[in-house]
Every structure is written in C-alpha cells, then in structure tokens.
N, C-alpha and C positions, 0 to 999 in steps of 0.2 A: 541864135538870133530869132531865127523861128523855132523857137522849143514849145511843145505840147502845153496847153493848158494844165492848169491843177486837177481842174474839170473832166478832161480828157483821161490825166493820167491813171486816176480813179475809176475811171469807167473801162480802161485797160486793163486794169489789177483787177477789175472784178470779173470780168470776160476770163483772164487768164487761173483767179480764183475756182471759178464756175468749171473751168476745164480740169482743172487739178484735183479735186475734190469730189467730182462726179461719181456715186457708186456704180458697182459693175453687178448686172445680176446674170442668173442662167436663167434662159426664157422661161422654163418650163419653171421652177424655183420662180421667180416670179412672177409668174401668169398667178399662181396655188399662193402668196404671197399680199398681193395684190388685191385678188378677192379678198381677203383675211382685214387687209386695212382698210378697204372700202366698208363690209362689215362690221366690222367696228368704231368706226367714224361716223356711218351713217349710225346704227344703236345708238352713240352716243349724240350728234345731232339732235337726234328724234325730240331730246326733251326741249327743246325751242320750237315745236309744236306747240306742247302744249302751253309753255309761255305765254307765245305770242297769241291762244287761243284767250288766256287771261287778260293779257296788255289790252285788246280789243274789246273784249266783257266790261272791266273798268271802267274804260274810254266811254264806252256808249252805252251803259245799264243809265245814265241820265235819260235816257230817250224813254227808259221803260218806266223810270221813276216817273217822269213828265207829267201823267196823266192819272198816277194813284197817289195823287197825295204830294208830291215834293211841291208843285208852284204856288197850289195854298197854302201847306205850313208854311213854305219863304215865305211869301209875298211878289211872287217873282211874275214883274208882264213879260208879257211877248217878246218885245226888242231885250228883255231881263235875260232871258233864256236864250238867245240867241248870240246874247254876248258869255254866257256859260260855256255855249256850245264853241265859240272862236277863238274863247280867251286859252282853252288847252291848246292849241296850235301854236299860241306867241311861245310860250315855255318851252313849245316841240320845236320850233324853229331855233331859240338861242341856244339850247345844250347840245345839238346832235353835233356838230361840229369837232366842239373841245371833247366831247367823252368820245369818236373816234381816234383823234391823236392820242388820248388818255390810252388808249385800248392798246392803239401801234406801237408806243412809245413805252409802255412796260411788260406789254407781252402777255398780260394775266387777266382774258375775259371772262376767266371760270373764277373768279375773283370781285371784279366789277361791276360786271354784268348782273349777278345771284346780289349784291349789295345793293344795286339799285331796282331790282324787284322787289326784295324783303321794302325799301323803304316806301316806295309806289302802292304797295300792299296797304300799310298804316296809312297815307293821306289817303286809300280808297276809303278804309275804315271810320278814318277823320270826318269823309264827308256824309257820312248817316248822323253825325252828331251835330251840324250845322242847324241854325236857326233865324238864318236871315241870309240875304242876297250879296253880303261881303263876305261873308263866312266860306258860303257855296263858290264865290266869285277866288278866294285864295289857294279853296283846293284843288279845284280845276286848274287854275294855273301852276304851282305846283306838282299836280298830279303831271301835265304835259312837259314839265321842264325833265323828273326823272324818266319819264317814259321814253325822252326821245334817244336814250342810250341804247334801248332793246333793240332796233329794230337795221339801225343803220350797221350796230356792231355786228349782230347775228349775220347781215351779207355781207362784212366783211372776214368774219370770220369762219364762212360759208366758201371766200376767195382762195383762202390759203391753206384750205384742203383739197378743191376740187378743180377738174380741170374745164375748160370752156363746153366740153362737152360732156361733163357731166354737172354743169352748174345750173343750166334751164331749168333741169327736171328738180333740184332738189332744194332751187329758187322757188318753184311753185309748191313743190310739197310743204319748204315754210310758210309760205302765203296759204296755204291752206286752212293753216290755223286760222288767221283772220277770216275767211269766207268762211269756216265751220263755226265761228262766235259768232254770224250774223246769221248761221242755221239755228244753230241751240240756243245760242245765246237767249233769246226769245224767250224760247221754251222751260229755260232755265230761270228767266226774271217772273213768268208768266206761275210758274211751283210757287217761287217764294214768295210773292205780291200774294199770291189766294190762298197759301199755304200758314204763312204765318204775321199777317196781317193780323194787329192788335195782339200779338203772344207777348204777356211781360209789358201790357201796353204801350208797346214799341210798336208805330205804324211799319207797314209791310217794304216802304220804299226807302227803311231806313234798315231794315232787315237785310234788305237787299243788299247794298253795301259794307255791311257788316260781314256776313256769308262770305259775297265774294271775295272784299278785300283780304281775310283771314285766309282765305284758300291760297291766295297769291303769297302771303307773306310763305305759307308752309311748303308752295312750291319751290320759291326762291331759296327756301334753308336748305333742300333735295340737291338743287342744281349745282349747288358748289361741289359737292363729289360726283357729279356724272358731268358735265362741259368742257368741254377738254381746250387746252388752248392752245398755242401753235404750234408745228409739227416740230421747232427747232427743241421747244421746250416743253411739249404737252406729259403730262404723265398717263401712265397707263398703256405705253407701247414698248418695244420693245425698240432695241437700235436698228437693228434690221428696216424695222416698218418705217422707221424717223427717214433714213436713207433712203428708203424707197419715195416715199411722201414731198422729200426732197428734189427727188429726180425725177415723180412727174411735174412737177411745178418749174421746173428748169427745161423740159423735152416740152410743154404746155406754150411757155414764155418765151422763152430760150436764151432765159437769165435766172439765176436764183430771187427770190422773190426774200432777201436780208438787204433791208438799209442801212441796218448798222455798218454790214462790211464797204459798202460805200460812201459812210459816213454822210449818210442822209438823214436828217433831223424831221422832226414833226413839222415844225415852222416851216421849211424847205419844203415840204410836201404839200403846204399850206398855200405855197407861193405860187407851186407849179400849178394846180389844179387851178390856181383863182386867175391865171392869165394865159389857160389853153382855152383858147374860144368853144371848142366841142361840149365843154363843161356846161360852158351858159346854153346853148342850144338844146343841149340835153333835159338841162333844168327847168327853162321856158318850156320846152314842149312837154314835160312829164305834168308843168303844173298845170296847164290846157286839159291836158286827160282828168288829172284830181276835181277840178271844179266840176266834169260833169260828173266823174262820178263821186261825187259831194249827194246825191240822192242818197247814199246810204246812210249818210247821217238822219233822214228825212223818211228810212223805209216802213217802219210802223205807221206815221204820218199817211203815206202813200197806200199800204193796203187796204188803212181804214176807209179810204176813197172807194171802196169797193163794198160798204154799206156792212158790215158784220158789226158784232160785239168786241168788248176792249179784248177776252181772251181768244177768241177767235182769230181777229186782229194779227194778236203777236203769233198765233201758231201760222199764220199764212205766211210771216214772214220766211219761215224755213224750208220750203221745196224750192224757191227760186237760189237759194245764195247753195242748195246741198249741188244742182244743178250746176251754179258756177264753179264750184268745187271740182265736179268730176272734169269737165269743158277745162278746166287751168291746168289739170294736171294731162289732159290728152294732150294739149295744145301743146307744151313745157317741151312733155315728150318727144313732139313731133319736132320740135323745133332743135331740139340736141339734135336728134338721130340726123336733120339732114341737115345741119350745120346752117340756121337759117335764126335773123329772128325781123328782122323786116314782117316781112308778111306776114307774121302768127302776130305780131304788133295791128298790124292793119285788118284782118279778117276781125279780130274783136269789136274793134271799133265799129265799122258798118253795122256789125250785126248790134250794137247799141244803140246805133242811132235809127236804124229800121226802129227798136222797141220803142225811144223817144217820140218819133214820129208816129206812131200808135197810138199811144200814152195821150198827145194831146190833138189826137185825130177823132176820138169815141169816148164814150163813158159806157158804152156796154160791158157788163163783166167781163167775159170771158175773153175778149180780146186785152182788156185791160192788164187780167192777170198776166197773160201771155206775155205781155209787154213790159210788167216786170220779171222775166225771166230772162227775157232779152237784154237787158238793163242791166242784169245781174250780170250775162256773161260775159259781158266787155271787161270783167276783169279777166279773162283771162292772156289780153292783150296787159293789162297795166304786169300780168307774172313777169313776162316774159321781158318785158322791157325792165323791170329791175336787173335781169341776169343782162342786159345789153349795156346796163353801162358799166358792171364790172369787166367785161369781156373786149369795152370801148377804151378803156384805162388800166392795163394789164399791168404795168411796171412804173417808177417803181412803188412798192406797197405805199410808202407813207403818203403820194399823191393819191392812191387808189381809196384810201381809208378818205381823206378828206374830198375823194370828189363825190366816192357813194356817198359820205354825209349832209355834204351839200347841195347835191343834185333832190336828196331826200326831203330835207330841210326845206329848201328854196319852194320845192311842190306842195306843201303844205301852207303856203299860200292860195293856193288853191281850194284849200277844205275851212283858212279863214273865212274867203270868201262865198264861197259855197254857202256857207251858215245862215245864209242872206240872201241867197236867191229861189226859196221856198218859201215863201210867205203865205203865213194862210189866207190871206183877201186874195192871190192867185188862185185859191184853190177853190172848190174841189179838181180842177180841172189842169191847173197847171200847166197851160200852155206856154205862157213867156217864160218861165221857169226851163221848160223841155227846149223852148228855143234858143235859150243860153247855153243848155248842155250838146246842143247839137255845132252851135257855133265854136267852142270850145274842142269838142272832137274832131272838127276841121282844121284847126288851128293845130292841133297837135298832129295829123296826118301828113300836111306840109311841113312841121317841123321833124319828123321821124322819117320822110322823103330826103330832105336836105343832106339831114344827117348821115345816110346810106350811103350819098353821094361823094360825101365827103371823104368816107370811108373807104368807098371804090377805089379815091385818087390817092389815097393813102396808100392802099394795096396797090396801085400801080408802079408807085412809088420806089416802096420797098423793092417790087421784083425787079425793076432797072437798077437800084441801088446793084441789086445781089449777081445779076448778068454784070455788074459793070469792073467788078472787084474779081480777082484771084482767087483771097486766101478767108479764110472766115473773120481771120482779127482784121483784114481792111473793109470785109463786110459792114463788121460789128461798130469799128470807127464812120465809116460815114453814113448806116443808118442812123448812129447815134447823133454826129452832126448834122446830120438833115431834121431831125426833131427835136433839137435842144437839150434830150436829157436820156440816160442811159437805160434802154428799153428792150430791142430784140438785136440777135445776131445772123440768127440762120433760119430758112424754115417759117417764120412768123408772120399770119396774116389776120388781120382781123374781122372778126364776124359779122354780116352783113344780112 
C-alpha cells in the first residue's frame, strides 16, 4: 500500500549499483596511478586552451577591425555596430543549451565539439568577404549560435574528470585562454591590419579574418584526435585509469556520475535544472557580473581614452588582461586548496569596482591605466564562479550539463546588453557607463551572498539528514527525498 516510488526505486538500484561496482585499488598503486590519469587528462585538456584562445580572437577581432576599415567599406553607424557587436550573443544564447544535452546524451564531445569549430572557423572566414551591414549582421549571428557549444561543453566536460578540488584551478586555466586572446589577441590583429593591409588588394581587416578563421578551422581538424571524451567511454586509456576516473567522481559525489544507469534522459535534466530555484539565482547574478565586465568588448575603445596612436592603442591592451591572467590562476588556486569559492568571487569584484571608480574619478594617465588593470582583474572572480556552479549542481550529470548551459546562456544577456552602455557621447570619460558597471557588481555581490546562504542550509541539512539515519542506504534515501532527485549518500557537502 505504501510501496516505493518508481523514482525511489531507481535511485536505490543506483546507490546499490554504485556500491557493487566500485573498483578497489592499493594506495600506493594508486597514488603512482592517479598521477598518471591526472597527467594525461590534463595534456590532453590543454588543447581547449588553445580553442577557447581562438573562440575569443573570432568573437572580438570586430573590435580591431572597427577602426581600419570594416565600418566604411560596410557602411556601418554606430548603433550599426553595436547591434554587430549584440546580435552574436542572441545565437550564444539559443544553441548553448540543446548542444549540452547533445553533448550528455551521446557521450562524443571529441566529436562535436572539433565539428562545431571547423564550422565557426569558415563563418569567421565568411565574414572578411561581407560587403554590406546584412552580410556582417548574418555572420555574426551565426558565428555566436556555433560558438556557444565551445564553451558551456568544455566546463562540462571539464565535470566529469575532475573533482571539486581539482576543478577551480583547471576552470581558470581554461578561462585563461580567453584573458590571453584579449593579451595577444591585439597584438595579433595589430601584425596583420599593418602587416598585410592591401596584399592581393585585399584590405587588412579582411585579412584579418581570413588568417584567423583558417587557423581555427585547422585547429578544430587537430582536436578530433587529442579531446578525449568521457571517462566511461573516452579512448586513449587504459581500464585501470577508466576505473579509477570512475571512483573519483563516486568518493567526489558520492554517486556515479551515469544517468543512463538511472535512466535519466536529457529532457529530465532539462526539467530539473529549469525548476531548482539555485539555478536562477545563479544565472541572475552571473549576468549582474557579465554586464560590468561587458568593458571588454569596449577595451581597445578604452585605452584609446588615454591619447595614443591606433597601434599603440591595441599593444596597451595586453599588460592588463596578461595581469588578469596571472591574478585568475593564483585566485583558482587558492580557492581549491582551501576549499572556498565565496570570497575569491567577492575579493575580485571590489577590486573592479575600486578600478571603475578610478576610471570615472580622473582622466589623468597613469591612474587611468592603473584602472584598467583593475578592471581587468575582476575576472578573476567571474574564473572561479564558473567552477561554483558546477560544484553547486554536482549530480545528477544530465541537470549538471543543462544548468552549466543555462546559467551561461542566460549571462550573456548581460554582454547583449553591455553592447549598449558604452557609447561614445559618454566618452572620453565614461562615467554613467562605470556607474552601471559598479551597480551591476553590487547586484551580483548580494546575489553570490544569498546563494552561500543557501548553500550553508543545505549543508546543514544534509548533516542532520546523516546523524539521523543508521545505515548509509537510509542515508542515501532521505537525502534523496529531501531534494527531490538522486544526488549524494555519504560524506557530501557543498562548496561555499
């Protein structure tokens, strides 16, 4: 009469799955083991560095094209370019979603992922051959609907190797790619705009895209033999490493991290994610952080405020963002080792809004520049809050893939709007511009407060669950019923 849900029963068979199946290793055989898959997982990672260093160059060599040549050959005004720069975010926002369940749901992102580079590669290519402001206006759109697979898949494919504490540091390592395209990047459009301007009478800003799109496409044909894809089915390991890969993501969770054995569907992950409140909190205050730091779209814009030449300009862009670089990966680190990411969220932020309030406090150089340095380092708070919400949504995967995607997604409303609160009649000086970015970091400070909070009572939660229970399978049952869906048994708290 009172029999087990379907639900329930599922989520028993997988607890008792999980138990059954568990490899056994010798410590020391495993320690020598261990290291071996770490190294080789991180080697093979590495090439979504360089990726995401491209995905980012693409994205934003318009910024460099801007001003040698792309808005007179278009014809393109101000609000023209502005809807250039916003219309890639509508395309990022509809695909990120379906190409993560795509990703969960066949297992093959060393597949996917390399297919929607090589194509991203040719609309970069496409758009050196535009010749008017619809031309520009479809491949930008376009260009943002395949991109937005890169970036949401790599952290989720980034989950299902690594464990909470090794996911900060190696969150920020990928993010580093993007802050190294907005160091080089520069330096890179700045060669080919005075390098090979008018070669083959092809202007320089069409060069530009040419170059880089061609480099992308050639990346993406690489990656299909080095991206490995997930540990149940990745190639290039051995069984041993599969099994171990296995059981830290089970001792990490303290469930296996397969919904197929729980006969969890993409859609079903779809569900959970879209009516766990944490989701939206998360997503509103990621996109609070994105609109201030929407300057980046706007940082060639912003150095020039500081009275140099066009190539001048682009080289100044590069000490601030090499700077945020180093700042993302010390912060990353610090924030694994002591099991923290709150604060390494919040110290960023201040320290961006001191540079804001600089920014539109003087127009003297040298504080100015200072001020984008400051500016710059507040990513290193945005690093660290990507690894926060894969660590806030641990189980099971197919929610995990669609809330990373969405949480991603949904903030990039943020960089639509962003595209729009730099105007050049603010400028040279920018002040209402800095005071939207400072309002916005506030906005996101209270919501990464809440969220802590919430977090707290979660963990307080679990530990009465766990003192309240005998055996681990009644554990496993009424932390499962206290949150709806089948998540942790023993052991499991989450990161705060």
């Amino acid at each position: 009469m009172f029999g087990k849900s379907d639900k329930t029963q599922r989520e028993e068979a997988s607890f008792e799955h999980d138990q059954a199946t568990l490899p056994t290793f010798d410590p020391e055989e495993r320690a020598k083991l261990e290291r071996k898959l770490l190294w080789k997982v991180d080697l093979r990672m590495s090439i979504l560095i360089v990726i995401y260093i491209l995905n980012y160059i693409d994205r934003n060599n318009i910024s460099a094209a801007r001003d040698r040549g792309l808005v007179t050959d278009l014809g393109v005004t101000n609000t023209q370019y502005n809807t250039l720069l916003s219309i890639l975010y509508v395309g990022y926002i509809i695909m990120q979603i379906p190409s993560n369940m795509i990703v969960q749901y066949t297992g093959r992102p060393s597949l996917w992922l390399p297919a929607c580079i090589i194509v991203w590669g040719v609309i970069s290519i496409l758009t050196g051959i535009t010749h008017n402001f619809v031309g520009a206006l479809l491949t930008r759109f376009f260009l943002g609907f395949v991109e937005a697979s890169f970036f949401p898949g790599a952290l989720f494919l980034l989950s299902k190797w690594y464990t909470k504490r090794e996911l900060g540091l190696r969150t920020a390592i990928l993010y580093c790619g993007s802050l190294i395209s907005n160091a080089f990047g520069p330096l890179i459009a700045a060669g080919i705009l005075n390098g090979m301007d008018g070669d083959l009478g092809v202007a320089g800003w069409r060069w530009l895209f040419y170059v880089e799109g061609a480099i992308t496409v050639a990346i993406g044909i690489i990656t299909i033999f080095i991206l490995p894809d997930f540990p149940e089915n990745s190639r290039g390991f051995s069984q041993a490493e599969r099994d171990l890969a296995h059981l830290r993501m089970v001792e990490d969770a303290g469930s296996a991290d397969d919904d197929k054995d729980a006969n969890m569907t993409p859609w079903q992950g779809l569900v959970l994610a879209m009516t766990d409140y944490k989701v939206w909190l998360m997503a509103l205050s990621l996109t609070s952080m994105v609109v201030s730091l929407s300057f980046n779209q706007f940082f060639p814009t912003l150095t020039s405020t500081l009275g140099y030449n066009r190539t001048v300009t682009l080289l100044l862009c590069a000490p601030p963002f090499a700077f945020a670089t180093i700042l993302a990966f010390i912060n990353a680190r610090l924030s694994d080792k002591l099991g923290k990411r709150y604060i390494f969220i919040l110290w960023p932020l201040a320290l961006g809004l001191i540079g804001f309030i600089i920014a539109m406090s003087t127009q003297t150089l040298a504080p100015r520049y200072v001020s984008l340095f400051l500016m710059a380092g507040s990513y290193a708070g945005f690093v660290v809050f990507l690894a926060w919400i894969s660590n806030s949504f641990p189980r099971p995967a197919a929610k995990r893939a669609v809330a990373i995607a969405f949480i991603n997604a949904f903030s990039q409303l943020g960089n639509i709007s962003g595209a729009y609160i730099f105007p050049s009649r603010w400028g040279p000086s920018y002040r209402y511009s800095y005071a939207i970015c400072i309002s916005c970091f506030g906005a996101c400070a209270v919501g990464i407060t809440v969220h802590r909070f919430v977090l707290m009572r979660m963990n307080r939660q679990i530990e009465a669950y766990e003192q309240s229970v005998d055996s681990p399978e009644a554990r496993f049952e009424a932390d499962a019923k206290a949150r709806k869906t089948p998540l942790v048994h023993t052991g499991f708290r989450y990161v705060i």
